[in-house]
N, C-alpha and C positions, 0 to 999 in steps of 0.2 A: 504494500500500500504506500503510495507516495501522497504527501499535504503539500499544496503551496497556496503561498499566497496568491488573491487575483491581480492581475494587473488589466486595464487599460482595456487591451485588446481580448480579454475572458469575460467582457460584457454580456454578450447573447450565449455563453455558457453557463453564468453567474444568474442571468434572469431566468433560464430553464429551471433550474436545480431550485431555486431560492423559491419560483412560485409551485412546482410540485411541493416542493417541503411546508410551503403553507397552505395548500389543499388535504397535506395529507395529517398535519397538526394545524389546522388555526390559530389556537389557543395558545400557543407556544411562543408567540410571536408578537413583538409589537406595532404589527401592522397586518391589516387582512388581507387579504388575497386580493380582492376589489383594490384596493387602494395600489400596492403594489403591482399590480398588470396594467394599470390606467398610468403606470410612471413612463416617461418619453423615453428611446434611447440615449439621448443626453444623459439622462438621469442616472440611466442604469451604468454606462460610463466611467460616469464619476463616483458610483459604487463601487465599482470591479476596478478604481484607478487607488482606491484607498482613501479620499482626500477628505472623507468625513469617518466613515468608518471601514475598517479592515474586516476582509473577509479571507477565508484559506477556504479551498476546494478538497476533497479527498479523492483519492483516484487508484480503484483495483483495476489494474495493469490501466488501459483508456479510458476505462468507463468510469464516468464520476460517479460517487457513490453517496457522497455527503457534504455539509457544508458547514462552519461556525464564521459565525460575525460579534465583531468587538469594536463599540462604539466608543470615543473618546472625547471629550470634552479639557476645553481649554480652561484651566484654572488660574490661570493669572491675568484674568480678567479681572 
């Protein structure tokens, strides 16, 4: 099993993954399924580019398998 992080161009791999995993837990998530499929690919982008929150993909041998996101906020505001 191989993790990385997404970058940039794992955008339309990162929206695949992310909106199965909220069809298949809603509840799990802080954002529903609606909301996140109605996001542009802009959006999704600059999800899979990190610049608000990081995400890593899991991948048995090609096939992704899972995903974690970790949001960050700027505390020296």
């Amino acid at each position: 099993m191989e993790i990385r992080v997404t970058q940039k161009q794992d955008w339309l791999l990162l929206k695949q993954i992310r909106l199965a995993a909220l069809q298949d837990t809603p509840t799990a998530f802080g954002v529903s399924y609606q909301t996140a499929a109605a996001d542009s690919d802009a959006q999704w982008q600059v999800r899979a580019a990190g610049e608000r929150t990081r995400f890593w993909l899991a991948f048995d041998d090609d096939r992704p398998v899972g995903l974690v996101g970790a949001g960050f906020r700027d505390f020296a505001r």
